[in-house]
C-alpha positions as CSV (number, residue, x, y, z in Angstrom):
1,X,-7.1,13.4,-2.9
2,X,-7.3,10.0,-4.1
3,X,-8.8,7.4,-1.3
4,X,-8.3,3.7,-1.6
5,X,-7.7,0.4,0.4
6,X,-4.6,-2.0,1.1
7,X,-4.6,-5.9,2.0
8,X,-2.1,-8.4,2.4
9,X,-4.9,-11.0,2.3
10,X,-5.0,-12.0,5.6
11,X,-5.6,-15.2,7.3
12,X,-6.6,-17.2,9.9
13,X,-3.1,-17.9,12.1
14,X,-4.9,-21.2,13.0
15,X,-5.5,-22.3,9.7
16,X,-2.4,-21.6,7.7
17,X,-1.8,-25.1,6.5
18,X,-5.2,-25.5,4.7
19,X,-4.8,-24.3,1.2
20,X,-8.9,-23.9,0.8
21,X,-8.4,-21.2,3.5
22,X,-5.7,-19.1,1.3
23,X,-7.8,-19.8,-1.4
24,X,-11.0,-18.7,-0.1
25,X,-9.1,-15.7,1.2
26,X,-7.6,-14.9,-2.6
27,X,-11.1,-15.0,-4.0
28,X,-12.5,-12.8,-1.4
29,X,-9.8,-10.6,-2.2
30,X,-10.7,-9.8,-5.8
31,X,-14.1,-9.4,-4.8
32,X,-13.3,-7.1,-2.5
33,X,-11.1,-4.9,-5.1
34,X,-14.0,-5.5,-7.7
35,X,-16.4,-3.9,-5.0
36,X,-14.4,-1.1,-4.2
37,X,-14.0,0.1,-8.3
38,X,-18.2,-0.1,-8.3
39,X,-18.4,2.1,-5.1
40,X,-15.7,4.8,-6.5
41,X,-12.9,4.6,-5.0
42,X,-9.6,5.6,-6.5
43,X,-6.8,2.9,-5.4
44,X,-6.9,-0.6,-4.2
45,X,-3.1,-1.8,-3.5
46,X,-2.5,-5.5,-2.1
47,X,1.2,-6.3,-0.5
48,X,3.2,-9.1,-0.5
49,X,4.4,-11.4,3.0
50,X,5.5,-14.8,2.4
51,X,4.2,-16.5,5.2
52,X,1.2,-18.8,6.3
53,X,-0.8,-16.0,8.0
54,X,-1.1,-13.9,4.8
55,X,-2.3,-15.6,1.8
56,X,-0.6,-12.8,-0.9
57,X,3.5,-13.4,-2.0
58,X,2.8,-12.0,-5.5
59,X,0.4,-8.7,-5.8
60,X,0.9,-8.6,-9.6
61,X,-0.7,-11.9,-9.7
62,X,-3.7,-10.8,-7.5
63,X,-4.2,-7.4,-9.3
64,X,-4.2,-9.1,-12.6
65,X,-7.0,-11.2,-11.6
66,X,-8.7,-8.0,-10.3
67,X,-7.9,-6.1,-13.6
68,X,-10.2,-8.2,-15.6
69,X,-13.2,-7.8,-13.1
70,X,-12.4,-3.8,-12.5
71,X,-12.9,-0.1,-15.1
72,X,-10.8,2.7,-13.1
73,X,-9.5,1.7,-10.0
74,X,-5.9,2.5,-9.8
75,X,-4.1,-1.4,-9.0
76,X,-0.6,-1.4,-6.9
77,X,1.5,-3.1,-4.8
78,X,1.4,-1.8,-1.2
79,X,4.3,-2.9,-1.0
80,X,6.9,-4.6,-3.5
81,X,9.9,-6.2,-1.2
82,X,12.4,-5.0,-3.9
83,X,15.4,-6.0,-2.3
84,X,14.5,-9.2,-2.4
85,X,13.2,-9.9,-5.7
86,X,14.6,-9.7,-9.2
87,X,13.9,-5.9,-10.5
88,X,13.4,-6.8,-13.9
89,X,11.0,-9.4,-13.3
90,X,9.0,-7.1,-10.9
91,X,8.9,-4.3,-14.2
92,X,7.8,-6.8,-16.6
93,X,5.0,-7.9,-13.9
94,X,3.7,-4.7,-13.8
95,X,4.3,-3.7,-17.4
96,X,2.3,-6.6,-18.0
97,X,-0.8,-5.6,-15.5
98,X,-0.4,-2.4,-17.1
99,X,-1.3,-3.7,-20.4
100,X,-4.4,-5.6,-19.2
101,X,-6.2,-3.0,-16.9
102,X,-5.4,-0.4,-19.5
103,X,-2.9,2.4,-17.7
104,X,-4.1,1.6,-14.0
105,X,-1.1,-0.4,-12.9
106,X,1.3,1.2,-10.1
107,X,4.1,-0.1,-8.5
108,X,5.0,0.8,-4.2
109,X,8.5,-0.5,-3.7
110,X,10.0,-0.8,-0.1
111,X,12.3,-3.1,1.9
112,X,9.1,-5.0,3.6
113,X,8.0,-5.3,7.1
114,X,8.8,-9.0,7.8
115,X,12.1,-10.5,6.8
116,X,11.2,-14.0,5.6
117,X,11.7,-13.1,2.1
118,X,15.6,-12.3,2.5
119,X,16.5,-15.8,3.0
120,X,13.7,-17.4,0.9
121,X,14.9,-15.7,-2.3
122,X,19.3,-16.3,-0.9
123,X,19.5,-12.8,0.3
124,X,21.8,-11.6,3.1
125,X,19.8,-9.5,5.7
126,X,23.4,-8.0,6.0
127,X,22.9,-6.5,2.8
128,X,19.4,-4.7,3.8
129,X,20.1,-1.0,3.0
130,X,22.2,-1.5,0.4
131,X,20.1,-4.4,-1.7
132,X,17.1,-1.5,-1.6
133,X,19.7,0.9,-2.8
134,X,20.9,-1.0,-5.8
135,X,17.6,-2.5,-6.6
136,X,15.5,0.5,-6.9
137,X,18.1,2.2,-9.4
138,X,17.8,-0.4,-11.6
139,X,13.9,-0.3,-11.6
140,X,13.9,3.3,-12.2
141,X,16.5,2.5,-14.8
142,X,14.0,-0.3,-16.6
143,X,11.0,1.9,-16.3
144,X,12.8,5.4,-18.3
145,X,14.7,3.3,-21.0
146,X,13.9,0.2,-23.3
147,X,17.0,-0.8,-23.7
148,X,19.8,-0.7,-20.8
149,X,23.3,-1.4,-19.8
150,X,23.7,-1.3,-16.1
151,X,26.1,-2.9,-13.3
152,X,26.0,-3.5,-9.9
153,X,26.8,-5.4,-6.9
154,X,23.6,-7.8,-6.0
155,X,22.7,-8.9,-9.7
156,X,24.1,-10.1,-12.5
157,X,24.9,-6.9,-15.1
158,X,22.6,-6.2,-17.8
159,X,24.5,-4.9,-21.5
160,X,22.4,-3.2,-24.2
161,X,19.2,-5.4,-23.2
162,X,15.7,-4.6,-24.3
163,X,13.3,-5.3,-21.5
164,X,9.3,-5.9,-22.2
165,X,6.6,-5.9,-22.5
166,X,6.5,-1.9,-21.9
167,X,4.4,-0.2,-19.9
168,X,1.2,2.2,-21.5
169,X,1.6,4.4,-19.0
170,X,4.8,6.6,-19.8
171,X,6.6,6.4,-17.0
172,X,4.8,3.8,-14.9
173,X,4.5,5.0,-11.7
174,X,7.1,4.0,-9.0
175,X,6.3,5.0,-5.1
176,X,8.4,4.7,-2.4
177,X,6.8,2.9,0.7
178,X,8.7,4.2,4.3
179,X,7.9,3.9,7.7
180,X,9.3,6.7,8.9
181,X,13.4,7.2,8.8
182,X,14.5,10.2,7.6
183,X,17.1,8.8,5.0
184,X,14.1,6.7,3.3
185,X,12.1,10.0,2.8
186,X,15.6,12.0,1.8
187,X,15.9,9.2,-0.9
188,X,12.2,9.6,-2.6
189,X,12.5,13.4,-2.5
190,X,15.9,13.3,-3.8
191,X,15.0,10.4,-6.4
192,X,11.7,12.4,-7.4
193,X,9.6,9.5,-6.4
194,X,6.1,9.6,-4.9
195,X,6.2,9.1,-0.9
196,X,4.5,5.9,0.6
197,X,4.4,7.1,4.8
198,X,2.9,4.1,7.0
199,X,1.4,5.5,9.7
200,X,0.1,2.6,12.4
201,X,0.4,4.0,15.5
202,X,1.1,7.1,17.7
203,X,0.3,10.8,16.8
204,X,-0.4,11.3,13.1
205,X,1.3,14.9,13.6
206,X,4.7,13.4,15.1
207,X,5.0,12.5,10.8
208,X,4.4,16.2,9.6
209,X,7.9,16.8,10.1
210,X,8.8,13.9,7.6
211,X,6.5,15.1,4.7
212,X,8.1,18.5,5.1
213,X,11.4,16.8,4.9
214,X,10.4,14.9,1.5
215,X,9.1,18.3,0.3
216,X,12.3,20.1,1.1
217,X,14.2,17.2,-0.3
218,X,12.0,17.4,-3.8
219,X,13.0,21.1,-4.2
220,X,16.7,20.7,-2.6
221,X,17.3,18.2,-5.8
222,X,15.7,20.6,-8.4
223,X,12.7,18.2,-8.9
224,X,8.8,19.9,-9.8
225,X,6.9,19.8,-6.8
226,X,3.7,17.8,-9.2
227,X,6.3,15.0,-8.6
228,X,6.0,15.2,-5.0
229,X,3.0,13.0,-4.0
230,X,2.7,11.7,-0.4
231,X,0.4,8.7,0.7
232,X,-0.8,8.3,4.1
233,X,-1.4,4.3,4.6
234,X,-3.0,3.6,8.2
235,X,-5.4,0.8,9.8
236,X,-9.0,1.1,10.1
237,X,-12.5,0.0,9.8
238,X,-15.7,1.3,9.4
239,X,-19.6,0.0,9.7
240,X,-22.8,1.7,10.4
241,X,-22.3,2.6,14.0
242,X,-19.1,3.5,16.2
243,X,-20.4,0.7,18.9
244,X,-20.5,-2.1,15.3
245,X,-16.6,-0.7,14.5
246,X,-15.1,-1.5,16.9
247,X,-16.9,-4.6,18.4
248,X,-15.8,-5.7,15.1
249,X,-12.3,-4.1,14.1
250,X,-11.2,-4.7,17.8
251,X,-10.4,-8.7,18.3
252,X,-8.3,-8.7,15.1
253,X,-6.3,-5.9,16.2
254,X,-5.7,-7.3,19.5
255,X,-4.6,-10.4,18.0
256,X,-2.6,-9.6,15.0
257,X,-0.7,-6.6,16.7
258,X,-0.8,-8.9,19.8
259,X,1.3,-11.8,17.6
260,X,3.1,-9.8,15.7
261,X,4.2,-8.0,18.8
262,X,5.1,-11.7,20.6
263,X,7.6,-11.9,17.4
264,X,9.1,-8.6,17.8
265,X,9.3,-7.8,21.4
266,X,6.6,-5.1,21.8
267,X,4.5,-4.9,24.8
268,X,0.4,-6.4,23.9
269,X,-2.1,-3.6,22.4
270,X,-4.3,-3.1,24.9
271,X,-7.8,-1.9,24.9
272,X,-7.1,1.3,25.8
273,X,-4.7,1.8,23.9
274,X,-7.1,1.4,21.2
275,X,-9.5,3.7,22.3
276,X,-6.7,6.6,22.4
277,X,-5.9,5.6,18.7
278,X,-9.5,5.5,17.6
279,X,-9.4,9.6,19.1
280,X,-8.7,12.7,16.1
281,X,-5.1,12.7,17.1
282,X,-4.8,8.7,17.1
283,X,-4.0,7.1,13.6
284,X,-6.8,4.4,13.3
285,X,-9.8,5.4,11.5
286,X,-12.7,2.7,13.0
287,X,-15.9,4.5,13.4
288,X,-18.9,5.2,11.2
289,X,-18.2,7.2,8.5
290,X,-18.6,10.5,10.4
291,X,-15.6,9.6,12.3
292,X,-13.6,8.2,9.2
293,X,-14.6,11.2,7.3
294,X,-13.3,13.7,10.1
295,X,-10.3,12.1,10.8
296,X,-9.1,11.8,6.6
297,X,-9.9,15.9,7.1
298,X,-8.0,16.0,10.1
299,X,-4.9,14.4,8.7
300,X,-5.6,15.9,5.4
301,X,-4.9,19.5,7.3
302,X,-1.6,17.9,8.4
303,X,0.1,16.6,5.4
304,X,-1.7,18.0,2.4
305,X,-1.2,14.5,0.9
306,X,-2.5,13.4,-1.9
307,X,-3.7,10.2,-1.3
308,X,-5.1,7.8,1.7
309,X,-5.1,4.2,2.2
310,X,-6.6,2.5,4.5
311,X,-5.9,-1.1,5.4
312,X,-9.6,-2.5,7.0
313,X,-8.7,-6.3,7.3
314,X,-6.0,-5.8,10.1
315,X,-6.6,-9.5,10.7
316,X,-8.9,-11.9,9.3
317,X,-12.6,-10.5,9.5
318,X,-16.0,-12.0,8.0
319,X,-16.4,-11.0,4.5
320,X,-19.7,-9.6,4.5
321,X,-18.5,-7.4,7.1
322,X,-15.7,-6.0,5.1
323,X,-18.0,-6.1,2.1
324,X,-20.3,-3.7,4.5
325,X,-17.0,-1.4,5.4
326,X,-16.1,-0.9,1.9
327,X,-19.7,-0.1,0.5
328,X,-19.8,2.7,3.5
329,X,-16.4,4.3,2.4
330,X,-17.4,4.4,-1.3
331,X,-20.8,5.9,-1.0
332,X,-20.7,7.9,2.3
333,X,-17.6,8.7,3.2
334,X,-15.3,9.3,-0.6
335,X,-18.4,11.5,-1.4
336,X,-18.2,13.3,1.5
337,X,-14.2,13.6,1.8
338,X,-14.3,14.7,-1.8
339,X,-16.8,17.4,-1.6
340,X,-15.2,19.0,1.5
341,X,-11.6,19.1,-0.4
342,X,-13.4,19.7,-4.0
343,X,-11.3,16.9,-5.6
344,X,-13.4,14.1,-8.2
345,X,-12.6,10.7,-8.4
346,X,-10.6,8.7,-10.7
347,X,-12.1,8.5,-14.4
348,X,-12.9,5.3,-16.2
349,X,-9.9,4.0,-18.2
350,X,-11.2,0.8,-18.8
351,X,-12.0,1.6,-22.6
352,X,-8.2,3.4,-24.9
């Protein structure tokens, strides 16, 4: 099992009109990524918001930074708002990071989990099934063929066009990023497209049911189950002590999912609601990396998935704190995941 990290840059909500602070945050961010590749780990993917509390709109451009300062991490999106951008320009992004990290670019396409982009970029939130629909043909379309002809509804028709740079990897990998509807996880197995399954809160076994659906999808559609990858992406934290997780991973959580809550009409996290999620059957992993490492096992006996993200800067944290986290999950708790489940990490591609 591959084990990695996601970010959406995070920021302070009381600082969003200061560029230095998006700045700041942007360098942190590739030191962060550059960190992780030292330590061992397998994946770091950054997402995309556009809005003042997150400082990240375009992943490719943060990876590509990253690329140049990293040997073998694996560098994706987590996610791509597809149906709002221009599918061709997201393939030659990624085509492009492709080319400079040397085969360690991946792209995790979804519909997004704020809506600000639909109307920055002239789309109709109207249009929000069916712009994913149409736009993630047409990227699986630019990734399997240099040249296409295509038509459709939500862009303007491409005849007999060659589309570059291409990719080194052959195909560049496309994932599927869902947060748990049943016709999302139909599509990916039906597609043959790697599963992307948010998990943020509740049981992590109320999900089983869904992976089993993608599975049964996979081999309803005639595709080989080595297609079939699953990711499980969930919040956590860890540092040297249980006590120093959460006295640290607490106040951001309360806040972010507190304001995001405000904006959506949720009830406030509470403190003990929390604690329940921080248990084995809960789906945040804060702890010290005994109970990280048992709860990646614990989940790992649920879904069989094949690889586990873990998104540590819920909302803005100190640096040298999350500096801290990631040096604990590459050197204590990959190791310790990996020899339990006899899987090695990802080789060095930084030399082809």
């Amino acid at each position: 099992m591959q084990l990695g990290i996601y970010s959406f840059g995070e920021t302070d909500p009381r600082a969003t009109h200061d560029p230095a602070v998006a700045a700041k945050r942007l360098r942190e961010l590739v030191e962060e990524i550059e960190l992780a590749d030292q330590v061992g780990l397998d994946v770091f993917g950054v997402g995309e918001h556009h809005r003042a509390d997150y400082a990240v709109s375009s992943p490719a451009v943060v990876l590509a930074a990253a690329a140049a300062r990293t040997h073998r991490i694996i560098l994706t999106s987590a996610v791509t708002v597809l149906s709002s951008d221009d599918p061709v320009r997201v393939f030659q992004d990624f085509a492009t990071l492709d080319a400079l990290s040397n085969g360690r670019a991946e792209i995790t396409a979804g519909r997004g989990s704020f809506i600000e982009s639909y109307p920055l970029f002239g789309q109709d939130l109207h249009d929000y099934n069916e712009l994913f629909a149409e736009k993630l043909e047409l990227l699986l379309t630019l990734r399997d063929a240099e040249f296409i002809t295509w038509k459709g509804k939500h862009r303007a028709s491409i005849d007999n066009r060659g589309v570059y740079p291409r990719p080194v990897q052959r195909p560049l990998p496309v994932w599927i990023a869902v947060g748990g509807t049943p016709q999302s996880v139909v599509r990916a197995g039906t597609l043959g497209v790697p599963l992307a399954l948010a998990i943020i809160g509740g049981a992590p076994e109320r999900f089983v049911p869904f992976v089993e659906l993608y599975r049964e999808s996979l081999e309803r559609a005639g595709h080989d189950a080595s297609v079939g990858k699953v990711s499980i992406n969930s919040h956590g934290f860890i540092a040297d002590s249980d006590a120093q997780a959460v006295e640290l991973a607490l106040p951001p959580y309360l806040e972010t999912m507190g304001r995001i809550g405000r904006e959506r009409g949720w009830p406030p996290p509470t403190r003990r609601q929390f604690d329940a999620e921080r248990a084995l059957s809960g789906a945040l992993l804060v702890g010290a990396p005994q109970q990280v490492i048992d709860k990646i096992l614990y989940e790992h006996e649920l879904f069989r998935h094949d690889r586990m993200l873990i998104q540590f800067t819920l909302g803005p944290m100190q640096h040298a704190d999350v500096m801290r986290c990631i040096e604990l999950y590459g050197s204590v708790v990959a190791p310790a995941v990996r020899t339990a489940l006899n899987v090695a990490p990802s080789q060095d591609r930084s030399k082809g």
